[in-house]
C-alpha positions as CSV (number, residue, x, y, z in Angstrom):
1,X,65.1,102.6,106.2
2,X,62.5,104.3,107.7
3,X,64.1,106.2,111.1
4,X,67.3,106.7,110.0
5,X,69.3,109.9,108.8
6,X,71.4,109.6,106.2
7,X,70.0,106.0,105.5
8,X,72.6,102.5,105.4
9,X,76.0,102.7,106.8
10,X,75.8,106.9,106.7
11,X,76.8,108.1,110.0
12,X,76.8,111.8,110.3
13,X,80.5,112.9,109.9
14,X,81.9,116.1,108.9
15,X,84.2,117.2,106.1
16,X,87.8,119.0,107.1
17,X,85.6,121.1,104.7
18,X,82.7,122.0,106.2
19,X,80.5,121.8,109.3
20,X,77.5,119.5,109.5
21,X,75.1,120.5,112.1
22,X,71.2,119.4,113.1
23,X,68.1,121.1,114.0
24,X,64.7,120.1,114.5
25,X,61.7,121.0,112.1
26,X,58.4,122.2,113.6
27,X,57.3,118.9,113.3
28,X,59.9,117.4,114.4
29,X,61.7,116.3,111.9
30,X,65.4,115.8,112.1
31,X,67.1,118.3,109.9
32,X,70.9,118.2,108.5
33,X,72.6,121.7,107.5
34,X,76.4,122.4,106.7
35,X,78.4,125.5,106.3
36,X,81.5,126.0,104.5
37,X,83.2,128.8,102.3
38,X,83.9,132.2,103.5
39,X,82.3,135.2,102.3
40,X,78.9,136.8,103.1
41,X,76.3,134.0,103.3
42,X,74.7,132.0,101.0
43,X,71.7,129.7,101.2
44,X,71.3,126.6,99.2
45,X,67.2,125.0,99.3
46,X,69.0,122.2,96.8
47,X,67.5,119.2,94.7
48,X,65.9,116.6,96.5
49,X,68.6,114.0,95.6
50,X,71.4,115.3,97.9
51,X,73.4,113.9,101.0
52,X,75.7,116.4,102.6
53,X,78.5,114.2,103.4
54,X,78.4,111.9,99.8
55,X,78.1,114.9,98.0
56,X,81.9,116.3,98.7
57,X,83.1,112.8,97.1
58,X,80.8,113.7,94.1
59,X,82.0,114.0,90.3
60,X,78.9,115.1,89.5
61,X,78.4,118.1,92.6
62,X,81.7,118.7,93.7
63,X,82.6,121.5,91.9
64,X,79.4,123.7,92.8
65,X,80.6,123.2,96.2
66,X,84.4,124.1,95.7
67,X,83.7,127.1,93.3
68,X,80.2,128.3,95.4
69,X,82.6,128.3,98.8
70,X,85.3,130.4,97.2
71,X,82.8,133.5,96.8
72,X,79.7,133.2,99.7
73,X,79.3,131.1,103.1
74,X,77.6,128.3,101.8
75,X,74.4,126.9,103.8
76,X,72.6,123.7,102.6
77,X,70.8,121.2,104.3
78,X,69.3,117.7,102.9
79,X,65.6,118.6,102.4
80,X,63.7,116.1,105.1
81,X,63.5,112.4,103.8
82,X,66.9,112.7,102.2
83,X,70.1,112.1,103.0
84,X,71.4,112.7,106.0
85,X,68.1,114.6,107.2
86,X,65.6,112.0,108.7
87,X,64.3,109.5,106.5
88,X,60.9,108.6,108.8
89,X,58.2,111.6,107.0
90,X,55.3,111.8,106.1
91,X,54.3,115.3,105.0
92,X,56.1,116.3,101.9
93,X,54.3,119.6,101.2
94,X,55.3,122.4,100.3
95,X,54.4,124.3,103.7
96,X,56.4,121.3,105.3
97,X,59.5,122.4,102.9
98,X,59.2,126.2,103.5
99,X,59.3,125.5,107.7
100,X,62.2,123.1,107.4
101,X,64.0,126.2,105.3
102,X,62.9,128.3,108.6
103,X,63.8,126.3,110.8
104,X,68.1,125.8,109.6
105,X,67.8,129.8,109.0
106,X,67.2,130.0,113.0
107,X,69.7,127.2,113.8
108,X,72.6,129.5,111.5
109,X,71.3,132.6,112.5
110,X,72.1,134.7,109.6
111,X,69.5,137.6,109.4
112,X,69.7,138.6,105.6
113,X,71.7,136.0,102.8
114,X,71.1,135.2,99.4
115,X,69.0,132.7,98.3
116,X,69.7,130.1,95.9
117,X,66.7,127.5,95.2
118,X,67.9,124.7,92.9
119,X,65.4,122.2,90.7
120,X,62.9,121.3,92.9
121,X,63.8,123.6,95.5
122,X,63.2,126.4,93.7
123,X,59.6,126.2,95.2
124,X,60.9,126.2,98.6
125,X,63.1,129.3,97.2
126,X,60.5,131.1,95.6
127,X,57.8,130.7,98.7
128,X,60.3,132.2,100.8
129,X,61.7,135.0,98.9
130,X,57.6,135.8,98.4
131,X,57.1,135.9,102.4
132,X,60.4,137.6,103.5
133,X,61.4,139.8,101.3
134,X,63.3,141.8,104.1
135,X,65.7,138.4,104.7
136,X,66.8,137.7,101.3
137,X,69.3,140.2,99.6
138,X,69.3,138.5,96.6
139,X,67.3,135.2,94.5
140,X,69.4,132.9,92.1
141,X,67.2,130.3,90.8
142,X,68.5,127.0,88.5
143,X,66.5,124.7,87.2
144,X,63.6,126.4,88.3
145,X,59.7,125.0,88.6
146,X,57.5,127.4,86.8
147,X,55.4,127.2,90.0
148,X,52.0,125.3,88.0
149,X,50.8,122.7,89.6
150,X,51.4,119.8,86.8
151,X,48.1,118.2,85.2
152,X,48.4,114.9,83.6
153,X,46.8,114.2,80.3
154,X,45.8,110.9,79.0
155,X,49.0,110.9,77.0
156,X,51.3,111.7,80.0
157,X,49.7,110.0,82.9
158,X,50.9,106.9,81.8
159,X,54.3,108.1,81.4
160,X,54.3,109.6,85.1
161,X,52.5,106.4,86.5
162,X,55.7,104.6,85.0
163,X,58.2,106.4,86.2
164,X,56.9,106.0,89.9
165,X,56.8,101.8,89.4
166,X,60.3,102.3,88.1
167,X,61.1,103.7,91.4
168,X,59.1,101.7,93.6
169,X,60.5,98.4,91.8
170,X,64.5,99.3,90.7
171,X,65.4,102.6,93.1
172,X,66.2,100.4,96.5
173,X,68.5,97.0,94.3
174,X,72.1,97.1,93.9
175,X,71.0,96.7,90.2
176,X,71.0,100.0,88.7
177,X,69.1,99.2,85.6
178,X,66.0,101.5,86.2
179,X,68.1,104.6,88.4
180,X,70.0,104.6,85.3
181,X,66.7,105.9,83.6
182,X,66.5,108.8,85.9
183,X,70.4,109.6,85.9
184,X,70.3,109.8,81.9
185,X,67.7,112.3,81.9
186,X,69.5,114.5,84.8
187,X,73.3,114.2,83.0
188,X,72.5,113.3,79.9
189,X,76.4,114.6,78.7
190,X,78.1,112.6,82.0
191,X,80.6,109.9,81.5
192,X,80.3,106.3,82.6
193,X,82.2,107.3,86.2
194,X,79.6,110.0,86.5
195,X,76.7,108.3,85.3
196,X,77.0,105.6,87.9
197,X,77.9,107.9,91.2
198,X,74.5,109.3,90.3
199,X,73.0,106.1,90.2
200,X,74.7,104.8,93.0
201,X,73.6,108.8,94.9
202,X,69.7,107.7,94.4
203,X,69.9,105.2,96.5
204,X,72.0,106.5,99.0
205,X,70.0,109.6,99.3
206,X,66.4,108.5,100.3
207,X,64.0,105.2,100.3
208,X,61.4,104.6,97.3
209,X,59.3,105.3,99.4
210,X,60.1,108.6,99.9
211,X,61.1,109.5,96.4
212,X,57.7,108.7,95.2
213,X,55.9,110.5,97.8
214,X,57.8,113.6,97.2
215,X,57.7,113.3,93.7
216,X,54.1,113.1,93.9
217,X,53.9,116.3,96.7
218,X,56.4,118.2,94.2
219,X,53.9,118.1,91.6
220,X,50.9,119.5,93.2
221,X,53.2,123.0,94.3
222,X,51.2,126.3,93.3
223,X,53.1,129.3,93.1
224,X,51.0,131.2,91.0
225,X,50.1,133.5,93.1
226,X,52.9,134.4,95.2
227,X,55.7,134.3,92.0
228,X,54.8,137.6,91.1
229,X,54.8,139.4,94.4
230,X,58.4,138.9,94.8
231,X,60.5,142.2,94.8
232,X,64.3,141.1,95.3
233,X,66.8,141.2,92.5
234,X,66.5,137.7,91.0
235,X,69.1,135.9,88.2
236,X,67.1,133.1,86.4
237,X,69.3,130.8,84.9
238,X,68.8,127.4,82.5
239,X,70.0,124.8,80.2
240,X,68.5,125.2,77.1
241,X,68.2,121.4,76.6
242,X,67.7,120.1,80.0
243,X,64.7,117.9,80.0
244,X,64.0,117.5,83.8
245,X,62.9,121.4,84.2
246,X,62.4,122.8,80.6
247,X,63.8,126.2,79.6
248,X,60.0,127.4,79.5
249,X,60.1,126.9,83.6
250,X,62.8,129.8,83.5
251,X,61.1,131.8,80.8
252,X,57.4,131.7,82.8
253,X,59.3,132.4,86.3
254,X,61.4,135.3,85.0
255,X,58.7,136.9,83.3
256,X,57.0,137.3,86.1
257,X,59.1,138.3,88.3
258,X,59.6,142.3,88.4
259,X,63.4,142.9,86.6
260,X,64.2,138.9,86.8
261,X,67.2,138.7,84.4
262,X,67.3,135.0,82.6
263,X,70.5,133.7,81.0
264,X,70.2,130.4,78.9
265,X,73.3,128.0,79.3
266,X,73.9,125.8,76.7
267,X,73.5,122.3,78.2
268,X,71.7,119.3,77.8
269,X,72.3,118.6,81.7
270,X,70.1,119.5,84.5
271,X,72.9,119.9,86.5
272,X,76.1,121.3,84.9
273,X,78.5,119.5,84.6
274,X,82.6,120.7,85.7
275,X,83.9,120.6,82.0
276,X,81.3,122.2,79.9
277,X,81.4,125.8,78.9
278,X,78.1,126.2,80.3
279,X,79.4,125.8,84.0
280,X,81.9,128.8,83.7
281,X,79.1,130.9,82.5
282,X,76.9,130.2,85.1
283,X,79.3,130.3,87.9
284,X,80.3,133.8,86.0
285,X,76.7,134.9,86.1
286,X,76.5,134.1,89.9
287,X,79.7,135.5,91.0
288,X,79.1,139.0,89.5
289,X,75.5,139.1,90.7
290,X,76.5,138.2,94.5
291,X,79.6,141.1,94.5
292,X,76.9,143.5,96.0
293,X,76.9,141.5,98.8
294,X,80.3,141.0,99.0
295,X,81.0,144.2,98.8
296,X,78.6,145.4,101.1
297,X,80.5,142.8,103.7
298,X,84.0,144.1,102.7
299,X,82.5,147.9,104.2
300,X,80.7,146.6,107.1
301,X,83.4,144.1,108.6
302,X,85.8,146.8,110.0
303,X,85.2,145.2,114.1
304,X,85.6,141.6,115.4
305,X,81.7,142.2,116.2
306,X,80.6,143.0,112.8
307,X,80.8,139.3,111.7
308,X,78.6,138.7,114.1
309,X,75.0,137.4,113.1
310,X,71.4,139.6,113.9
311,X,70.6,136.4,116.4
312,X,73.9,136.1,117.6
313,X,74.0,139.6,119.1
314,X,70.7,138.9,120.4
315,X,72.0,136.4,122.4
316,X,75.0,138.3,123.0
317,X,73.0,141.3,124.2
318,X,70.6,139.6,126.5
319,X,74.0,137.5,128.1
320,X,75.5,141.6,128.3
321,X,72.4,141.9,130.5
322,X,73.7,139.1,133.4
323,X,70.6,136.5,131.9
324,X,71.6,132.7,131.7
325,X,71.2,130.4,129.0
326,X,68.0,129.0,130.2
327,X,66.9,133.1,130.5
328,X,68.0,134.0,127.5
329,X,66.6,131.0,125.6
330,X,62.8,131.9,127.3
331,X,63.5,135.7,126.3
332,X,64.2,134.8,122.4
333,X,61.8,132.2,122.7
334,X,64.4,129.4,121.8
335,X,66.0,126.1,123.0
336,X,68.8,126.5,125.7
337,X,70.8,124.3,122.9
338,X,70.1,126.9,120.4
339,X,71.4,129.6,122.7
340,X,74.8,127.4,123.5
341,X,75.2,127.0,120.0
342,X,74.9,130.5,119.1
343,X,77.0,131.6,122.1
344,X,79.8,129.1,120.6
345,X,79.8,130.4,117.3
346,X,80.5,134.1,118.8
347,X,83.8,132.7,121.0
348,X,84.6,131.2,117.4
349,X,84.2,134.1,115.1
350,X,85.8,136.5,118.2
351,X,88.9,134.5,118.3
352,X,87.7,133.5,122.1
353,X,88.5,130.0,123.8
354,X,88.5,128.5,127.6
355,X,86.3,130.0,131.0
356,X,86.9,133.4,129.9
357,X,85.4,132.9,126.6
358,X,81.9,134.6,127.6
359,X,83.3,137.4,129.7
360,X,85.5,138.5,126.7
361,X,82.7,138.2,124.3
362,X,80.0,140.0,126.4
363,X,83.4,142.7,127.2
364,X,83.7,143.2,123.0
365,X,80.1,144.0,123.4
366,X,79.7,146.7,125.5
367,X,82.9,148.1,123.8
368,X,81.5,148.2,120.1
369,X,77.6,147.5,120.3
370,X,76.8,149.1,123.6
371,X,73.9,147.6,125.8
């Protein structure tokens, strides 16, 4: 399925729930992101195995979406190679990973959100929060990497080696028999409805080709260094029995991070599951620890203008100043799409529709910014 987003018979759609959106990666790449939720904003660098629009119908994810958008503006994209994010890639690196995270942060222009980097993107998470610590308010990791590259022994190479012919072999047939290897070790505690919307997501969500390659990329990520440089309030939490990312992941990552708090959740799933204790704790954990920023929005947002976004009022500002789409995307050093885009979320969030739409906006402006 190489060439196509979102893979068979997945045309990009969006939710009465939430808005799906693309932008492209430095490379190139296709990219989908969605928004949905109200609150101050929250950004998702999710598990590989994801699809934005498959995931609302999800047993398995449905409730971190439901329960996430009640407290923040959810962002999350399908990581490139996955879902409905283009499916034709070769570069699965981490450096790849970190630009595609850049690159949906320019498309939503939020200037400061939280971060929260889930399993495998964790990494992507982690990297960023170590690079720009002036955008990220706040880093909840789940299901963390410990950052260590992972070195094969002659007792566990084999093992690895056949898990990747598992994929190659069983991830693309209607038969679920070998996905069902994978999903067992991911929900170990899911029923038999959940069990096989997992194994059905695998396939949906990316070729074999693809899985194996990332898997492979995923394992050669060295955070070492950067881990402990990272100076933002950080909430670590973990299943104590989840055997995809170990508890010692969280107990390496947290340690090393200056004032990291970890909380173990007692679960034998790598991702929590709607029922069990474990998923009122964490979503207890995560709610208290993102009321700073709530509250910090709650003070701020006293003027129609104050929702706006940092890049938004650049656009706004430079638009103030007579300049025309194509000017103001050369002066930000952006695509004239980009700058529509942005421009269209301001009429949206100022309540503005029609011809007059830019006029009033620019007018709100000058009345609460100045030029």
């Amino acid at each position: 399925m190489n060439g196509v987003a979102g893979g068979p018979g997945h045309r990009p759609t969006s939710s009465p729930r939430q808005e799906i959106r693309f932008c492209r990666a430095a490379d190139g790449t296709r990219l989908a992101f969605a928004s949905h939720g109200s609150g101050p904003p929250l950004v998702v660098v999710s598990c590989w195995l994801s699809h934005l629009q498959h995931d609302w119908q999800s047993p398995v994810w449905r409730h971190f979406l439901d329960e996430l958008g009640a407290v923040a503006t959810v962002v999350r994209y399908d990581e490139r190679g996955f879902g409905m994010s283009d499916w034709s890639v070769d570069d699965f690196s981490l450096e790849a990973r970190l630009a595609d995270l850049e690159a949906v942060l320019e498309a939503t222009g939020h200037a400061r959100f939280a971060l929260l980097g889930m399993s495998g993107g964790s990494a992507v998470a982690l990297a960023y929060a170590a690079a720009h610590p002036d955008r990220v308010s706040r880093l909840v990791l789940y299901g963390t990497v410990c950052g260590e590259p992972v070195m094969f022994t002659s007792d566990t190479l084999p093992v690895e080696e056949t898990y990747r012919t598992m994929i190659r072999v069983g991830w693309a047939k209607e038969d679920p028999t070998f996905r069902r290897v994978f999903t067992t070790k991911f929900i170990p505690d899911a029923t038999e409805a959940q069990l096989a919307w997992f194994d059905d997501l695998q396939r949906m969500s990316t070729s074999p080709e693809n899985a194996v390659a990332s898997r492979i990329a995923r394992q050669a990520v060295d955070l070492v260094a950067e881990i402990p440089t990272i100076h933002v309030p950080t909430l670590v939490l973990q299943a104590v029995g989840d055997r995809s990312a170990t508890f010692d992941n969280a107990v390496k990552v947290s340690s090393r991070i200056p004032g990291a708090r970890l909380v173990a959740l007692d679960s034998r799933n790598h991702i929590l599951l709607a029922d069990e204790p474990a998923w009122r704790v964490f979503m207890t954990e995560v709610t208290a620890f993102l009321a700073p920023d709530r509250d910090a929005a709650r003070r701020t947002a006293t003027r129609p203008t104050d929702a706006l976004s940092a890049r938004e009022v650049d656009v706004l500002r430079l638009a103030a100043d007579g300049r025309s789409n194509d000017e103001i995307a050369d002066g930000l050093t952006i695509s004239v799409r980009t700058v529509e885009r942005h421009l269209s979320n301001v009429y949206g969030k100022l309540g503005l529709t029609g011809r007059s739409a830019r006029a009033g906006a620019v007018g709100e402006y000058l009345r609460h910014l100045g030029p």
